[in-house]
TORTORBA-685196 format. One record per residue (C-alpha): x, y, z; chain; residue number from 1. Coordinates in steps of 0.2 Angstrom, whole numbers, plus 5000, padded with zeros to 4 digits. Layout:
BEGIN
+------+-------+------+--------+-----+
| east | north |   up | cadena | num |
+------+-------+------+--------+-----+
|    X |     Y |    Z |      A | NUM |
...
+------+-------+------+--------+-----+
This chain:
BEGIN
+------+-------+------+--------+-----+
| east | north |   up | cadena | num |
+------+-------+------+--------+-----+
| 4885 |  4993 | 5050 |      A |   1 |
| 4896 |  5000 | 5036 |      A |   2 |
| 4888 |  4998 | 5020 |      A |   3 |
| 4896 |  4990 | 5004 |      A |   4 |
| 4904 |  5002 | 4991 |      A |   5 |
| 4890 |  5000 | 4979 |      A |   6 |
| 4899 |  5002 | 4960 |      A |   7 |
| 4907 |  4986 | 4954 |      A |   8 |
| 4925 |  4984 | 4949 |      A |   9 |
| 4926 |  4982 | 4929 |      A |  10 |
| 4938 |  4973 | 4917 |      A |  11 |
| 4947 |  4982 | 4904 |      A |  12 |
| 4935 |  4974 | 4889 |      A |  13 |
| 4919 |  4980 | 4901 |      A |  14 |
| 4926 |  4998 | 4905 |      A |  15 |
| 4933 |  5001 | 4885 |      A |  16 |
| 4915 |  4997 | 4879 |      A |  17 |
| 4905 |  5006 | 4893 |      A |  18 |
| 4915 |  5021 | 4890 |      A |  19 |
| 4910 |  5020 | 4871 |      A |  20 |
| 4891 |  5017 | 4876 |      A |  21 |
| 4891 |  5034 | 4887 |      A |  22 |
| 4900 |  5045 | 4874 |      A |  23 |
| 4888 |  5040 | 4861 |      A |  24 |
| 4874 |  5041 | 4874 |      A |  25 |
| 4880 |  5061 | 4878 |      A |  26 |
| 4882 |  5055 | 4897 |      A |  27 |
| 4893 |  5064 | 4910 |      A |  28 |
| 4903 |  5050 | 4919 |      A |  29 |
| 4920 |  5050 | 4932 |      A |  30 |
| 4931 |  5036 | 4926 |      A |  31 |
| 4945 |  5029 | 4938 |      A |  32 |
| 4956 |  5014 | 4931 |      A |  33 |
| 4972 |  5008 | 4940 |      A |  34 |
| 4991 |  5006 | 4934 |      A |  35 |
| 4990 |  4991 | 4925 |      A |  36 |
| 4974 |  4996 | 4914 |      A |  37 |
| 4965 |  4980 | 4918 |      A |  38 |
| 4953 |  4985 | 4931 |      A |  39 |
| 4943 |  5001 | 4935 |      A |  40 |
| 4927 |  5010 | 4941 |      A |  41 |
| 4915 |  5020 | 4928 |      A |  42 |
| 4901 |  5031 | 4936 |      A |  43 |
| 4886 |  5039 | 4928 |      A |  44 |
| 4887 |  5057 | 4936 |      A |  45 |
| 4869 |  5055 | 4941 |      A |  46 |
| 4877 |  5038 | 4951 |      A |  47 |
| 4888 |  5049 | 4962 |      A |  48 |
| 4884 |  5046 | 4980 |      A |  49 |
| 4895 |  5058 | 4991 |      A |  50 |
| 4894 |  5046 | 5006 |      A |  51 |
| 4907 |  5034 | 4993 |      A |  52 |
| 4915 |  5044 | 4982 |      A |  53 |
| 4920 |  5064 | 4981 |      A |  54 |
| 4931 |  5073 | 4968 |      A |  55 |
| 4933 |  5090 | 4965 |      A |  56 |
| 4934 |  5085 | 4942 |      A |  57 |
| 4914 |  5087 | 4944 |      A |  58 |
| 4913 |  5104 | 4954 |      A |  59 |
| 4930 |  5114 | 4950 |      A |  60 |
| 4924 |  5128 | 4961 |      A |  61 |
| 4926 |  5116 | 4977 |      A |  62 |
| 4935 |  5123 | 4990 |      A |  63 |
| 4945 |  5117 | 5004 |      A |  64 |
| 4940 |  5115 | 5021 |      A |  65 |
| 4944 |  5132 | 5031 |      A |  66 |
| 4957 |  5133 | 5046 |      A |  67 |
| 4963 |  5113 | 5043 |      A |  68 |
| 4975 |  5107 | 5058 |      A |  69 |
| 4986 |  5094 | 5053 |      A |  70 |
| 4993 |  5089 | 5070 |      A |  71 |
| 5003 |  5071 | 5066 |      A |  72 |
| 5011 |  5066 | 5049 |      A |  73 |
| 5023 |  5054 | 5054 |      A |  74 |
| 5032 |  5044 | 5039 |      A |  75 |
| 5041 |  5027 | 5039 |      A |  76 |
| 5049 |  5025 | 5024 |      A |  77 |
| 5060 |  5009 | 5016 |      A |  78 |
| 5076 |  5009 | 5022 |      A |  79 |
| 5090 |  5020 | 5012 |      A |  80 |
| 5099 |  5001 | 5012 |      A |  81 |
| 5082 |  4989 | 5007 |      A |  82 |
| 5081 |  5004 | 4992 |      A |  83 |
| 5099 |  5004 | 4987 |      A |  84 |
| 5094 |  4986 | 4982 |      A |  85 |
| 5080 |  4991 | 4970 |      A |  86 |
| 5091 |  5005 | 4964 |      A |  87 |
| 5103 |  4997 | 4959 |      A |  88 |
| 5095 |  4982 | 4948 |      A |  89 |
| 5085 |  4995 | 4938 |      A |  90 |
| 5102 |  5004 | 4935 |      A |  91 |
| 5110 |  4987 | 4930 |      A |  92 |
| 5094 |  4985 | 4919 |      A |  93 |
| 5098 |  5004 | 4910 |      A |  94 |
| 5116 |  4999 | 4909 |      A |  95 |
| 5110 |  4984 | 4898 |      A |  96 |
| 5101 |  4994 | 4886 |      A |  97 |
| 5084 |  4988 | 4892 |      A |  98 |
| 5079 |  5007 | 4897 |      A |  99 |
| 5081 |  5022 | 4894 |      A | 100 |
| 5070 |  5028 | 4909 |      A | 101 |
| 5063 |  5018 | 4924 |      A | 102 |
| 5050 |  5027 | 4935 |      A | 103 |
| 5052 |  5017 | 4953 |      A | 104 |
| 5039 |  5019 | 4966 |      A | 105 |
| 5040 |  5013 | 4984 |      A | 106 |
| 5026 |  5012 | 4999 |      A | 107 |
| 5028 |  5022 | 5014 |      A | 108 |
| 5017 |  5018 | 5030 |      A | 109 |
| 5010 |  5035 | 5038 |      A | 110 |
| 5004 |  5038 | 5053 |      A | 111 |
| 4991 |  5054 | 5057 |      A | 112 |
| 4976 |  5061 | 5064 |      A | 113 |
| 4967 |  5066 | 5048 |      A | 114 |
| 4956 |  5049 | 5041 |      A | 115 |
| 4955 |  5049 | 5022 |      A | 116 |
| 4941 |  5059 | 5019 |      A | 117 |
| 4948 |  5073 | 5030 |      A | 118 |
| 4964 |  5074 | 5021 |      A | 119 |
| 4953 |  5076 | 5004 |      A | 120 |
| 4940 |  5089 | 5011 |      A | 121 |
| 4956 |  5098 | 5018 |      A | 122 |
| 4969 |  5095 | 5002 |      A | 123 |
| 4971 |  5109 | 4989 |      A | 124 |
| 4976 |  5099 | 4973 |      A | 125 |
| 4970 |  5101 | 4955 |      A | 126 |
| 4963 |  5085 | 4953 |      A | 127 |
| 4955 |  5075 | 4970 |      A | 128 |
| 4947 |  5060 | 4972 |      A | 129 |
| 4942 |  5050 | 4988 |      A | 130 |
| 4934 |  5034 | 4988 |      A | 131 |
| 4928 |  5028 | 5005 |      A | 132 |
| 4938 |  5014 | 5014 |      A | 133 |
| 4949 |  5012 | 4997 |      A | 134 |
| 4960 |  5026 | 4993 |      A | 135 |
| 4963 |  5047 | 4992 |      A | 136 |
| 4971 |  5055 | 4977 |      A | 137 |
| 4980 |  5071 | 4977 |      A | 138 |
| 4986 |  5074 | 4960 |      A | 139 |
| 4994 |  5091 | 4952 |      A | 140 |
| 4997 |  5080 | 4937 |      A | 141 |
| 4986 |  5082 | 4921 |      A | 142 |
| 4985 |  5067 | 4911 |      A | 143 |
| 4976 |  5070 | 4894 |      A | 144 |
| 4961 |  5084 | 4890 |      A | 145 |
| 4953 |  5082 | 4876 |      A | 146 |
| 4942 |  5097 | 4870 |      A | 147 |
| 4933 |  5098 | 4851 |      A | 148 |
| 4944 |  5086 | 4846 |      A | 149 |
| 4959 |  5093 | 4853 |      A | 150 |
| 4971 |  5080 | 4865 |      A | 151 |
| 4985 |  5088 | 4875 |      A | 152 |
| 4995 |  5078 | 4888 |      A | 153 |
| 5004 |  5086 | 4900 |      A | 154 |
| 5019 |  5076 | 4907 |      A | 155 |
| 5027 |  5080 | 4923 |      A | 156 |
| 5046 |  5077 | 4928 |      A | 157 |
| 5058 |  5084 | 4939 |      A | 158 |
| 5055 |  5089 | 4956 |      A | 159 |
| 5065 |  5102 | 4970 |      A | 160 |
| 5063 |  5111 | 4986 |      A | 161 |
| 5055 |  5128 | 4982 |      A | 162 |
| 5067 |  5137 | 4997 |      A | 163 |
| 5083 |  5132 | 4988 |      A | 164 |
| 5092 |  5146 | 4982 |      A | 165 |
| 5091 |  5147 | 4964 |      A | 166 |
| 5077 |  5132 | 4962 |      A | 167 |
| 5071 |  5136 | 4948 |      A | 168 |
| 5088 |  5138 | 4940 |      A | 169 |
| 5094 |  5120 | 4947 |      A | 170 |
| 5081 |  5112 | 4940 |      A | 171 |
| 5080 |  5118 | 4923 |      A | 172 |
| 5098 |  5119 | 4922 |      A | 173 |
| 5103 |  5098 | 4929 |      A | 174 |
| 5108 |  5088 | 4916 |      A | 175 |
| 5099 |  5071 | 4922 |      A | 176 |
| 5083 |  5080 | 4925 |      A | 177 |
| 5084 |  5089 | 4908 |      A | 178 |
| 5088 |  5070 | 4900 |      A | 179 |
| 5073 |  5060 | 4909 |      A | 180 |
| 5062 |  5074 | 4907 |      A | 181 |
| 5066 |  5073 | 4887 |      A | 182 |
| 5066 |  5054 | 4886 |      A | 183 |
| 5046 |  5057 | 4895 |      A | 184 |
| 5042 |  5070 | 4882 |      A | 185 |
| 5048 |  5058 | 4867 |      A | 186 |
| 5040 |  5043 | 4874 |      A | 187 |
| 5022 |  5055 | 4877 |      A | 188 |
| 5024 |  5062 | 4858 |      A | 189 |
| 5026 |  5044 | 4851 |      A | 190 |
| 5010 |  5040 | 4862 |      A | 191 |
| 4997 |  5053 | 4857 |      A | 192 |
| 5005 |  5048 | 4836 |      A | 193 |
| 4996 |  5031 | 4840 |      A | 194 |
| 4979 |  5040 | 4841 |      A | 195 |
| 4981 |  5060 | 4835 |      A | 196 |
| 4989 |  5068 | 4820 |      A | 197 |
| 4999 |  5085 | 4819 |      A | 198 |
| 5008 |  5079 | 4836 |      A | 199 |
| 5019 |  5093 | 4843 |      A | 200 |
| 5027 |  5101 | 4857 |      A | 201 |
| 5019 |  5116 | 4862 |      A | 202 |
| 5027 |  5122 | 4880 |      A | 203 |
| 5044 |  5111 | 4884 |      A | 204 |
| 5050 |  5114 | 4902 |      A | 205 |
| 5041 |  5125 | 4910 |      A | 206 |
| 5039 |  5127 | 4932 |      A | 207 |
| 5022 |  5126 | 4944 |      A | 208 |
| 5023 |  5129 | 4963 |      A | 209 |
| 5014 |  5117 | 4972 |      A | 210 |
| 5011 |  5122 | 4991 |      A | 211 |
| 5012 |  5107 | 5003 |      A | 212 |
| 5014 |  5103 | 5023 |      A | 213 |
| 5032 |  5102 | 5021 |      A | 214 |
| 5036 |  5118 | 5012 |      A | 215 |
| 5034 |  5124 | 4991 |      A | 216 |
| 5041 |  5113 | 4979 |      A | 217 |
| 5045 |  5116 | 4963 |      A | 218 |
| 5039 |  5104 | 4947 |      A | 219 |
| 5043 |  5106 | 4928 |      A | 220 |
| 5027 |  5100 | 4914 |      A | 221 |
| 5027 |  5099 | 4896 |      A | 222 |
| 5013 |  5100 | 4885 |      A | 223 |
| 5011 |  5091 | 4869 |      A | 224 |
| 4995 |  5092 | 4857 |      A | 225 |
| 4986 |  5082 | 4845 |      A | 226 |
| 4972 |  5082 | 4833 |      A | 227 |
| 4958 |  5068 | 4836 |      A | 228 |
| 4950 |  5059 | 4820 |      A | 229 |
| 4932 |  5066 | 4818 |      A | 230 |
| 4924 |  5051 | 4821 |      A | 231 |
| 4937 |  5049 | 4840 |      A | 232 |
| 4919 |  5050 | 4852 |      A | 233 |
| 4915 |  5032 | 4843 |      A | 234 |
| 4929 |  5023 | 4852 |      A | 235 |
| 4935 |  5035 | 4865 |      A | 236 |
| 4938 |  5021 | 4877 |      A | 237 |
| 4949 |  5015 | 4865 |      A | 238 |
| 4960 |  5029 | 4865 |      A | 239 |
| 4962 |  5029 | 4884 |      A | 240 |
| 4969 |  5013 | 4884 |      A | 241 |
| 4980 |  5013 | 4872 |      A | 242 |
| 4989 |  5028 | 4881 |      A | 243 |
| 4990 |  5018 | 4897 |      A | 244 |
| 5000 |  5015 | 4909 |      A | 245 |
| 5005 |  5032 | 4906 |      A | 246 |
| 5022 |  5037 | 4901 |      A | 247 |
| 5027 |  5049 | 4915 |      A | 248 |
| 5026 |  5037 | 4928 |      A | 249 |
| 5032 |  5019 | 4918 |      A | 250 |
| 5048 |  5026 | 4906 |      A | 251 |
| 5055 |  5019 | 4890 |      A | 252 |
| 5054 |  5010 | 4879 |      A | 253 |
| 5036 |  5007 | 4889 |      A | 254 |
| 5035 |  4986 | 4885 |      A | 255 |
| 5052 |  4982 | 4893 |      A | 256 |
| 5051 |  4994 | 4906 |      A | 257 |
| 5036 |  4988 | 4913 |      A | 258 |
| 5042 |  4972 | 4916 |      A | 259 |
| 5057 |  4979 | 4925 |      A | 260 |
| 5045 |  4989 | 4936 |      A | 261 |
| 5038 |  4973 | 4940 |      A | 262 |
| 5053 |  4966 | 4945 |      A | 263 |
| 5062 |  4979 | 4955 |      A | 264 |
| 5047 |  4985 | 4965 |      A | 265 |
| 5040 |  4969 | 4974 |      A | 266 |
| 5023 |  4978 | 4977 |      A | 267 |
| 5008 |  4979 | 4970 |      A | 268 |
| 5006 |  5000 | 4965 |      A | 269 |
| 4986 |  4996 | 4962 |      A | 270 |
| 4976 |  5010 | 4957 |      A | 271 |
| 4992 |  5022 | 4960 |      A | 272 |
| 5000 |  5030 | 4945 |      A | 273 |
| 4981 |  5024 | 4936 |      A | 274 |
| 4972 |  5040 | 4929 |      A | 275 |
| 4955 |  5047 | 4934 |      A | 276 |
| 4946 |  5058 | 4927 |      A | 277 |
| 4927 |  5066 | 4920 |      A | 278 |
| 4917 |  5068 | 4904 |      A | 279 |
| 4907 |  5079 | 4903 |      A | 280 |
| 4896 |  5074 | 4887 |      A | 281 |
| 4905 |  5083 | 4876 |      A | 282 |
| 4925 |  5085 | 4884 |      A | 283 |
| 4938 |  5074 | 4894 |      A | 284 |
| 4949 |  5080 | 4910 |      A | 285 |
| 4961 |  5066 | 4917 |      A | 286 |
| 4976 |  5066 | 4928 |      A | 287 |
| 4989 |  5054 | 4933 |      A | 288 |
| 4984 |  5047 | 4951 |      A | 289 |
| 5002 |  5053 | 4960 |      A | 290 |
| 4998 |  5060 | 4978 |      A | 291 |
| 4991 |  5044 | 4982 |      A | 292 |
| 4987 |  5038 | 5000 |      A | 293 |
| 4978 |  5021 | 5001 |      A | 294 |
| 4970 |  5012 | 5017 |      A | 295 |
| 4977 |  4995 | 5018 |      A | 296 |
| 4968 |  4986 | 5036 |      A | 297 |
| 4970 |  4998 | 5048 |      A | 298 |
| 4986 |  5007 | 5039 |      A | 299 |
| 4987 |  5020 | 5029 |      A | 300 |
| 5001 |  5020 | 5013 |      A | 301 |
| 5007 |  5035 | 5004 |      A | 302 |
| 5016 |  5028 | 4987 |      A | 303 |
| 5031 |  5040 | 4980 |      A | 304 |
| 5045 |  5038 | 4968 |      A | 305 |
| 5055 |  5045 | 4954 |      A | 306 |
| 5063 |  5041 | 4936 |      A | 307 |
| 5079 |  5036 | 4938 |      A | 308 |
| 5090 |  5037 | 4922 |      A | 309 |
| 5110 |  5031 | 4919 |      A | 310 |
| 5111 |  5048 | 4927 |      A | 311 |
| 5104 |  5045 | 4942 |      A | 312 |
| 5110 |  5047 | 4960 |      A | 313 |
| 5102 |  5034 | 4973 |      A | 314 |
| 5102 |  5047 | 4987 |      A | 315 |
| 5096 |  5060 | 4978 |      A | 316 |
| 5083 |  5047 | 4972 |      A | 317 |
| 5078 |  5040 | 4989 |      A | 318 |
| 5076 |  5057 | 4996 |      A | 319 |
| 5065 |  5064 | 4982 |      A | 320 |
| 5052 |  5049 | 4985 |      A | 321 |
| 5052 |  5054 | 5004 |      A | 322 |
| 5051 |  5073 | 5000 |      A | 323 |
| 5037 |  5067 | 4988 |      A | 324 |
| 5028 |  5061 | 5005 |      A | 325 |
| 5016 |  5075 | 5009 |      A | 326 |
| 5000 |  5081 | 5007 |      A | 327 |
| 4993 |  5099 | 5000 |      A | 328 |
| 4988 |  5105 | 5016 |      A | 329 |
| 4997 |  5120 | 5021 |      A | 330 |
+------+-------+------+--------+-----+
């Protein structure tokens, strides 16, 4: 008999005051809150049970499983048509004026011999998660850190095949990825203004490798920093939500944006491209929940996409959300 997962699902009132109880309490809790900011799960360290939840935020010297054999990853993904559809409507939308930016996601089926808590015992990521019959997370994206009063966010856009001659050179050098990347960075800026003073730029641009089954791709970050208000542990929760969803993976301006999301997807993203992330009693990791494989009945769904900009080619933006269909396992 399988037994229940035991913590309950909170409302966004619940988990914005439970968070302010345990940062005035000095407790270390794992925090997980989905797209839409209006549901989540907040667990007391001393909670964790390993048989329901794993994540390498608590232990940071975790280490993949050795000698992992990833014998069948077979991926079905919509059709280049069915998204030639949705493309084309959130371009129609940009065209209006209604965005400037439009991050649009799309479920893939996947089929392969690994179960969900193989994939994360066997994944090298910065940021993992596994929550049993529910969903694994992947994630080379920070989200916010917040240390002695210190915020930084650390956005991540633009995305190319490592083994391309010249890849880093592409990447930096492409006029639509230089635009959405900058439009990301603006609305990420404007964001940590609401909640942090002295708000600047630190590193713009700048490339990590990430190793996957199918090959090295390459991925360009920003930082931008903030200063907290002394009295920010008072009403940390607070802060997290008015950050959320997080600009990286909506797009600007955020309010209209999210309602074409809504529109052009015809799916529900769920706890994918919500944040997770650890307090430890004194300081705040999260990331962005990108990487993200969810058990759906006997299925498993990998959700993937891209910002797409008046810029934006819809091949090149249908095969970056297949070539983002892949786990670090390599």
């Amino acid at each position: 008999m399988t037994e229940n997962f035991p913590y309950p699902l909170l409302n966004r009132n619940l988990l914005i005051t439970e968070i302010n109880r345990l940062v005035a309490a000095g407790q270390s809790f794992v925090f997980i809150i989905d797209y839409k900011a209006e549901n989540g799960y907040l667990i007391p360290e001393k909670s964790i049970d390993n048989r329901f939840i794993k994540t390498s935020v608590i232990n940071s010297e975790e280490k993949k499983q050795q000698n992992p054999t990833l014998l069948r990853w077979d991926a079905s993904p919509i059709s280049k048509n069915d998204y030639q559809l949705k493309f084309d409507y959130v371009r129609n939308q940009i065209q209006q004026g209604n965005s400037f930016l439009v991050n649009l996601t799309q479920p893939t089926s996947i089929e392969t011999n690994l179960t969900l808590e193989e994939i994360y015992e066997k994944s090298e990521a910065k940021y993992k998660l596994w929550l049993r019959e529910q969903f694994v997370v992947l994630s080379p994206e920070t989200f916010v850190k917040i240390t002695n009063r210190k915020i930084a966010s650390f956005p991540m856009k633009g995305t190319i095949d490592a083994t391309i001659p010249n890849a880093e050179q592409l990447i930096l050098e492409d006029t639509k990825e230089r635009a959405e990347h900058a439009t990301i960075v603006d609305l990420i800026r404007n964001d940590l203004s609401i909640v942090a003073s002295n708000v600047a730029v630190k590193r713009y641009r700048y490339i990590d490798r990430i190793s996957t089954n199918k090959g090295d791709l390459l991925q360009v970050s920003s930082e931008i920093t903030g200063e907290l208000p002394a009295d920010y542990p008072e009403y940390l929760g607070t802060i997290l939500f008015s950050l959320l969803p997080a600009g990286s993976i909506s797009g600007a301006p955020k309010p209209k944006t999210l309602e074409i999301i809504e529109a052009a997807e015809g799916y529900k993203r769920g706890f994918y491209t919500g944040i997770f992330g650890y307090f430890d009693g004194q300081d705040l990791d999260s990331t962005v929940m990108i990487r993200f494989i969810e058990k759906e009945g006997n299925k498993l769904i990998f959700k993937s996409g891209g910002g797409i900009t008046s810029q934006s080619d819809a091949t090149s933006e249908y095969n970056e959300l297949i070539q983002k269909v892949y786990v670090p396992i390599y």
